[in-house]
C-alpha positions, 0 to 999 in steps of 0.5 A: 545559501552558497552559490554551489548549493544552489546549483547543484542538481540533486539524483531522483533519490535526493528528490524522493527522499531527502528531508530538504528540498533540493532548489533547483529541479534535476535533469531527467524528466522523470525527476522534474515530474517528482520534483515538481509534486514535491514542490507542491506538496511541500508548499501545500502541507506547509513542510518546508516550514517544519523542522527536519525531525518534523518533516521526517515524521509526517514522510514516515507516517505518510509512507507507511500510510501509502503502503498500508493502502496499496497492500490492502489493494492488492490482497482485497480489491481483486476478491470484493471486484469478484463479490461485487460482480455476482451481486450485480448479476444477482440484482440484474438478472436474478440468478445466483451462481454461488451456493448461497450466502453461507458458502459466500461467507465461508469463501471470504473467511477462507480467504481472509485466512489464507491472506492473514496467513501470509504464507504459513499453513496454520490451519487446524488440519495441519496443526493437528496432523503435526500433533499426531507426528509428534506422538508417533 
């Protein structure tokens, strides 16, 4: 290692995202803070051991892990906090303010549809009103 290499300081991205880790920590306190976890993380997981293709790999499958997680959080988490706060009122002071079971479920596959959908109205309604344009 050349005594430039050592001193340089890297950006925040070359923290974040770089296949090797810089040596030394950036200025701004953010970027300590990253690269501080960073650290930590490469000793941990033994990643500094690892070849860069391997490295690579294991950061892919760990992002796309990441953003599955948070996904899931943020179109699941908000409807199962509604559902878990009327079941505690059902339990806690025996009253149900949803129709029964059966809406409960049809809600939550309404739901899930809606969520699935991502935008796009493909219910039955809308193909079948497209179908009768069609035949017009």
């Amino acid at each position: 290692m050349s005594y430039a290499e050592w001193k340089r300081e890297p950006t925040l991205m070359q923290v974040l995202f770089g296949l090797h880790l810089p040596y030394r920590p950036p200025r701004s306190f953010i970027g300590k803070f990253f690269w501080r976890r960073r650290v930590w993380v490469e000793v941990t997981f033994a990643l500094s051991m690892m070849e860069p293709w391997e490295k690579a790999v294991v950061l892919v499958v760990t992002y796309l892990t990441l953003g599955l997680l948070f996904t899931g959080i943020f179109f699941y988490l908000p409807h199962h906090l509604v559902f878990i706060n009327e079941r505690a009122a059902y339990y806690l002071f025996g009253r149900d303010d949803g129709q029964g079971a059966a809406s409960d479920l049809a809600d939550s596959f309404g739901r899930l549809r809606d969520v699935a959908s991502w935008g796009l109205d493909t219910s039955l309604g809308a193909l079948s009103k497209m179908g009768a344009k069609a035949e017009l």
